[in-house]
N, C-alpha and C positions, 0 to 999 in steps of 0.2 A: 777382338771385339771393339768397335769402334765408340770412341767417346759423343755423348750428345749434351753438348756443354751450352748455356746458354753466355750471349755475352759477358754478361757483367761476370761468368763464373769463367770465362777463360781474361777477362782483364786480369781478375784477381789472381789468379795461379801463372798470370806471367808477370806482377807484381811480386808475386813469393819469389820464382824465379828470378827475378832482375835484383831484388834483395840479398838472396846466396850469392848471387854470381859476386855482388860488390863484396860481401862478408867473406867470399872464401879469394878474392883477388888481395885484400888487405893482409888476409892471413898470410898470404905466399909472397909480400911484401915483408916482413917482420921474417922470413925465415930466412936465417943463412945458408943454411946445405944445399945444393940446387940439386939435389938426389929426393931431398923432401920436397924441397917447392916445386917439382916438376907434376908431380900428381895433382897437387893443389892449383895449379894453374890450372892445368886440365880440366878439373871438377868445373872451376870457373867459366870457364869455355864453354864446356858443356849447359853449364844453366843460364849461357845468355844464348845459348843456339836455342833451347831450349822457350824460353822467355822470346825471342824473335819469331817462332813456328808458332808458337799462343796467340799471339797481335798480330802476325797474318790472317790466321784462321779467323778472329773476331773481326778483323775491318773486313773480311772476305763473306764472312756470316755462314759460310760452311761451317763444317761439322772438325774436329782437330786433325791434324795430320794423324794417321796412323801408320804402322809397319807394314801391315798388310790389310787390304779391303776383303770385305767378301763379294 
């Protein structure tokens, strides 16, 4: 089912995302195991891909990426 997000509510939810990304990138910073910090990197990665396809969609003013369309 495809998201209908108005700008300012996909600025804000790529705001939350670019805040995790930083919060979970410090975290895997502080950790020594690279068997833990490699997850944690990931997550990171993940919510700044995440955070990047939001602020597409809003400069674009379409609708948010989805997996699949109908």
């Amino acid at each position: 089912m495809p998201l209908d997000l108005l700008p300012a509510e996909l600025e804000t939810a790529a705001r939350a995302c670019r805040a995790m990304a930083y919060q979970e990138s410090e975290q895997a910073k502080r950790m020594e195991n690279p068997s833990t910090r490699g997850p944690v990197e990931a997550m990171a990665r993940r919510y700044a891909e995440l955070a990047a396809k939001l602020e597409a969609a809003r400069k674009t003013g379409g609708p948010t990426p989805t997996a699949s369309a109908p």
